[in-house]
N, C-alpha and C positions, 0 to 999 in steps of 0.2 A: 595373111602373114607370108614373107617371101623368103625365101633359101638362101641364105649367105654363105657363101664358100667363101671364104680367107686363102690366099694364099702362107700366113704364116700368122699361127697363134704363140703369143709372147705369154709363157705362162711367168708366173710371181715369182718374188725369188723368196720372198718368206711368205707366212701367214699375219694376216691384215684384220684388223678389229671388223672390219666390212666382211669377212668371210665368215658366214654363219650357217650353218645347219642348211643346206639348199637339197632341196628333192626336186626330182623335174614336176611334179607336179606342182610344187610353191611356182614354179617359173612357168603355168601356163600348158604345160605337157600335156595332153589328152591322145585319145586313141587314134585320131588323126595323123597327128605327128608321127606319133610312132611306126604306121605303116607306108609313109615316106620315107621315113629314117631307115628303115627295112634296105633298103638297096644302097647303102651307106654305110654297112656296119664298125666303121673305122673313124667315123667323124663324131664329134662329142658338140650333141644339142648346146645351145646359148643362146640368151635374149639380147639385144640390143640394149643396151641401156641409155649410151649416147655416141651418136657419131660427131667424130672429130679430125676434121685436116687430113684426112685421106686414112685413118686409122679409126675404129670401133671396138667402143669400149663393153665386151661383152659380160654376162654373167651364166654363170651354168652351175653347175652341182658340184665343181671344181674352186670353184668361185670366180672373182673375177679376172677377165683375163681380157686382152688387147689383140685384134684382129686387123690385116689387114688385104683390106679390099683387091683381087686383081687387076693391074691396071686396064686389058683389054675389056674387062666389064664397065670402069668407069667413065670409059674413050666408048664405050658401045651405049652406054647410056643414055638416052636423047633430052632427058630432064632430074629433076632429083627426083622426079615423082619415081624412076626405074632403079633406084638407090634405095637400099636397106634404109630403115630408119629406126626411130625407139621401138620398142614390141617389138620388132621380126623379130 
C-alpha cells in the first residue's frame, strides 16, 4: 500500500447518505500504518477508493473526501503503476 500526499483535501460541504460510521480499522488501519503515520501527526489516514482525472476520491473516518495529487509527483511518475490506486 503506498503513501498519498494530496496537496489539498476538499472536505464536504454537508453530510452525504455515503457517510457512515467509519473507524480506521473498517478502512484497513492495522498497527503498521499506524507507526508510519507516527511522523505525520497532522495528516488524516484515507483509502483510495477511486482515482479520477488528476483528483482522488478518498474515504477516511471523516468520510469522504476528494484529494489532489501534486503535480511534481505525477510529472515524476514513470508509469501508473507509481500512482496511488484503489486500496492505498
Amino acid at each position: 500500500m503506498a503513501t498519498l500526499f494530496v496537496t489539498d483535501i476538499l472536505l464536504p460541504d454537508n453530510t452525504s447518505s455515503r457517510q457512515t460510521e467509519l473507524s480506521p480499522a473498517r478502512l484497513g488501519w492495522r498497527e503498521f500504518f499506524a507507526e508510519q503515520a507516527a511522523a505525520f501527526p497532522d495528516l488524516l489516514p484515507a483509502r483510495v477508493i477511486r482515482p479520477d482525472a488528476g483528483r482522488y476520491h478518498l474515504l477516511s473516518e471523516r468520510g469522504e473526501l476528494t484529494g489532489i495529487l501534486p503535480g511534481k509527483t505525477r510529472l515524476d511518475a514513470s508509469s501508473r503503476a507509481d500512482l496511488p490506486t484503489v486500496g492505498d
